[in-house]
C-alpha positions in Angstrom: -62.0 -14.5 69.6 -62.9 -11.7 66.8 -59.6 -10.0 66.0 -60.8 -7.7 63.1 -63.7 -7.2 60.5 -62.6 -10.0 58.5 -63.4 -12.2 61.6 -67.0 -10.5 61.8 -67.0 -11.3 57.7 -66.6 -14.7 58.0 -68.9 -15.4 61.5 -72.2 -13.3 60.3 -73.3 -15.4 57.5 -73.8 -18.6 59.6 -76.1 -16.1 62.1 -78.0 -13.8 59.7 -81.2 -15.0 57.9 -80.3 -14.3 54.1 -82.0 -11.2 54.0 -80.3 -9.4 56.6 -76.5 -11.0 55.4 -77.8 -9.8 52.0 -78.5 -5.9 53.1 -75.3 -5.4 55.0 -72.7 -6.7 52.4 -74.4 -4.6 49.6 -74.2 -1.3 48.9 -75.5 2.1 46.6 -75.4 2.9 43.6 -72.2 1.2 41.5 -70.9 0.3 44.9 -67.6 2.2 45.1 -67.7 4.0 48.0 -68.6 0.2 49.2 -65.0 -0.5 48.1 -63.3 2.2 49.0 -64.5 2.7 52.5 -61.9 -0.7 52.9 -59.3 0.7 50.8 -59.4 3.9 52.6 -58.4 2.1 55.6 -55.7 -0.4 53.9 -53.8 2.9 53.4 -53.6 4.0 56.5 -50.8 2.8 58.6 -49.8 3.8 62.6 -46.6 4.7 62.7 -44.9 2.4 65.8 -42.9 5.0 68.1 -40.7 3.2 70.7 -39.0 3.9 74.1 -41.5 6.5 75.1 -42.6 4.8 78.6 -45.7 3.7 77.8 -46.7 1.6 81.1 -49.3 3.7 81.9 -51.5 5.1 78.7 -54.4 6.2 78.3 -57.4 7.4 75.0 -59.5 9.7 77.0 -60.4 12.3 75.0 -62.4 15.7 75.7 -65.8 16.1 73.1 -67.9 18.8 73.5 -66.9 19.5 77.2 -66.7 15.6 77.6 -64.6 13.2 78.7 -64.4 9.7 76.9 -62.1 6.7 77.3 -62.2 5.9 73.5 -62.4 8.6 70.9 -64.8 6.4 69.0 -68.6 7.5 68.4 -71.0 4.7 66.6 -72.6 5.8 63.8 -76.2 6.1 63.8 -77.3 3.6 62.2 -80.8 1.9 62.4 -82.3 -1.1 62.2 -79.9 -2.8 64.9 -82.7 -5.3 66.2 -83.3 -6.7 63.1 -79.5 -8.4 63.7 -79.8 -9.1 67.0 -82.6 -9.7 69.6 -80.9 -6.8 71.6 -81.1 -4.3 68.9 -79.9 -0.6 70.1 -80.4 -1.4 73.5 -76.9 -3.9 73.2 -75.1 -1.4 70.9 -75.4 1.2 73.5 -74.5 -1.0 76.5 -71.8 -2.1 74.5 -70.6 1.4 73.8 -71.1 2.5 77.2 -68.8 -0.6 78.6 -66.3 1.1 76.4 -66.4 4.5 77.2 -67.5 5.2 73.5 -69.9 7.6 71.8 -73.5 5.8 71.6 -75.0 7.9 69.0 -78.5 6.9 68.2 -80.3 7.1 64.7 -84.3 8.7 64.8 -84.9 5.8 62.8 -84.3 3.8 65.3 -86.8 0.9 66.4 -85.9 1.8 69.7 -87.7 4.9 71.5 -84.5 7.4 72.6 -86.2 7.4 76.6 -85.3 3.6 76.2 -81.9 3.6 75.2 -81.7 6.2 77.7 -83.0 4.1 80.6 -80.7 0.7 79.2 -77.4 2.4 80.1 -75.6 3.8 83.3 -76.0 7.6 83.8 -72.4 8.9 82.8 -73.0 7.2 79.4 -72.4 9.4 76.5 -75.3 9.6 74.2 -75.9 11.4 71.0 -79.1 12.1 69.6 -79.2 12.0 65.6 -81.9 13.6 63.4 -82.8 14.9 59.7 -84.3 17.7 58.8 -87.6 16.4 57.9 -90.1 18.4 56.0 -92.4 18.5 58.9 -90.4 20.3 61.0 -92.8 19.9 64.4 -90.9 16.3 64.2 -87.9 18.0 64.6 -88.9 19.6 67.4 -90.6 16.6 69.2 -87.3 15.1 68.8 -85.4 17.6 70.1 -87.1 18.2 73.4 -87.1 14.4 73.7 -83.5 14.2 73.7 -82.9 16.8 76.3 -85.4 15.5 78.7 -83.7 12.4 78.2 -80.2 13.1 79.0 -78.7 13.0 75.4 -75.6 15.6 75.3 -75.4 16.7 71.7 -77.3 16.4 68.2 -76.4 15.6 65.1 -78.1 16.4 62.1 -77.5 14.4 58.7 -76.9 16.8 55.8 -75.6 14.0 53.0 -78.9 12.1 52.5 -80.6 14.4 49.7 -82.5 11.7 47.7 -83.2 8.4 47.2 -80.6 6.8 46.0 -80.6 3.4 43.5 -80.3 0.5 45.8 -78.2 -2.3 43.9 -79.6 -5.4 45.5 -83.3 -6.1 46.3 -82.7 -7.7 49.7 -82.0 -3.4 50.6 -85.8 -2.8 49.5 -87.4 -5.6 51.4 -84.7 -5.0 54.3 -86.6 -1.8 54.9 -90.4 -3.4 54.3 -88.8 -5.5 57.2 -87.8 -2.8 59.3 -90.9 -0.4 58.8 -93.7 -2.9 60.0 -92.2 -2.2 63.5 -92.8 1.5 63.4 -90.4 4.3 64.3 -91.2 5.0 67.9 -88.8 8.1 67.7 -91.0 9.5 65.0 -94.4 10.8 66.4 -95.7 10.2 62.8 -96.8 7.8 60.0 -94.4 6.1 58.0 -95.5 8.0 54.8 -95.2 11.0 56.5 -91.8 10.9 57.8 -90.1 12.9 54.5 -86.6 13.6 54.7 -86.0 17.9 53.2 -83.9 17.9 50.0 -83.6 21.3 50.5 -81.4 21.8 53.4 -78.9 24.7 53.7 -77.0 26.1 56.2 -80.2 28.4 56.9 -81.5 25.1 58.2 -79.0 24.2 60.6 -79.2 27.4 62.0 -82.7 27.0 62.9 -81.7 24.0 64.6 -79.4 25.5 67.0 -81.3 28.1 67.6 -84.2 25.7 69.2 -81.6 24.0 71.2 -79.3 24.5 74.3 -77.5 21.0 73.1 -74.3 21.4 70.7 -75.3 20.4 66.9 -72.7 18.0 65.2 -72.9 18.3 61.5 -72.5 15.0 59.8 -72.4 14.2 56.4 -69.8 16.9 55.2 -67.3 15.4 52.8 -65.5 18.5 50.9 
C-alpha cells in the first residue's frame, strides 16, 4: 500500500527505464526550488481539532460554479505515457474516480477529444494552454476544448524562456517525448514557440475569445 511520496520514491525506480527515473528526480537550474518544493511542505502542519462530531464529513468544494469532492486539481503536466502505458487517459480516470480536477497540458501526447471521451460525463476537466506565438494555435485549442466539454482554461504565464536543464536524461526525455507528436497542437514541432512576451494585454485577448473562465497559473508574487 503507498502511504505517501516517499513510498512512490522508493517503488518507481524498479518500474522506470533509467531515462524516465532520471528526468523526474532532477530538476532546473541549481535545483532549489527542487528542494524547497519538499521543504515547503515539511513546514506545514494540520492543526488536529477534536470533539467537533465529525461522523459525517465531507471536501466538496465549489470552483468556478463547480462542485468537487476533493479540492485537488492535477497539474498539467505532460508526457504521462511515457511512465505508464495509460498515459493521460489513466491520470484522468484516476482523477475523475476522485472527484478531482483533471487538468490537461497542450503538450499532451494525448488529443483533448480523447481524454474527453476516456472519462464519465460529470468529470471535471481543465484545458491548459500557452500563449504561443502563433496565436491561430491558440485559438484551435480553444474551440477544441469547448466543443469538448472542458469547463475552464488555464493559461501558463511562468515559462518565459528556456531554462538550463541540469541533467541530460531532461534533453533526451523530451527527444523521447517529441517523436510522438503533439496531437493538441495542429502544428510542427518547430513551430510550436512559446511568447516571451506575454502581459496582461495577452490574457485579456484570451478571455475575450472565450465563454470558458481563464485560470491564470504561474503567478508567484
Amino acid at each position: 500500500m503507498m502511504n505517501d511520496i516517499e513510498d512512490f520514491e522508493r517503488c518507481a525506480p524498479a518500474l522506470l527505464d533509467p531515462l524516465s527515473r532520471d528526468y523526474i528526480w532532477s530538476g532546473t537550474g541549481s535545483q532549489k526550488t527542487l528542494v524547497e518544493n519538499k521543504e515547503a511542505y515539511n513546514r506545514i502542519w494540520i492543526k488536529k481539532r477534536v470533539l467537533r462530531g465529525i461522523g459525517n464529513y465531507s471536501l466538496e468544494v465549489t470552483v468556478l460554479g463547480q462542485k468537487i469532492d476533493l479540492p485537488i486539481g492535477i497539474a498539467p503536466s505532460a508526457g504521462h505515457s511515457v511512465f505508464h502505458p495509460e498515459g493521460e487517459r489513466g491520470t484522468a480516470r484516476g482523477a475523475s474516480s476522485m472527484g478531482a480536477i483533471m487538468i490537461l497540458n497542450s503538450l499532451s501526447l494525448t488529443s483533448l477529444e480523447d481524454i474527453a471521451a476516456s472519462v464519465p460525463a460529470g468529470a471535471v476537466k481543465w484545458m491548459q494552454t500557452y500563449i504561443y506565438s502563433k496565436r491561430d494555435l491558440v485559438i484551435d485549442i480553444v474551440r477544441r476544448a469547448e466543443k469538448a466539454g472542458y469547463s475552464a482554461l488555464v493559461v501558463t504565464v511562468d515559462e518565459p524562456y528556456e531554462y538550463e536543464i541540469r541533467c541530460n536524461a531532461r534533453s533526451r526525455f523530451f527527444e523521447k517525448e517529441v517523436v510522438h507528436g503533439f496531437p493538441n497542437i495542429r502544428a510542427a514541432v518547430e513551430d510550436i514557440i512559446i511568447n516571451s512576451s506575454d502581459t496582461f494585454d495577452d490574457i485579456a485577448w484570451l478571455v475575450n475569445i472565450t465563454t470558458l473562465p481563464v485560470v491564470v497559473k504561474g503567478i508567484m508574487t
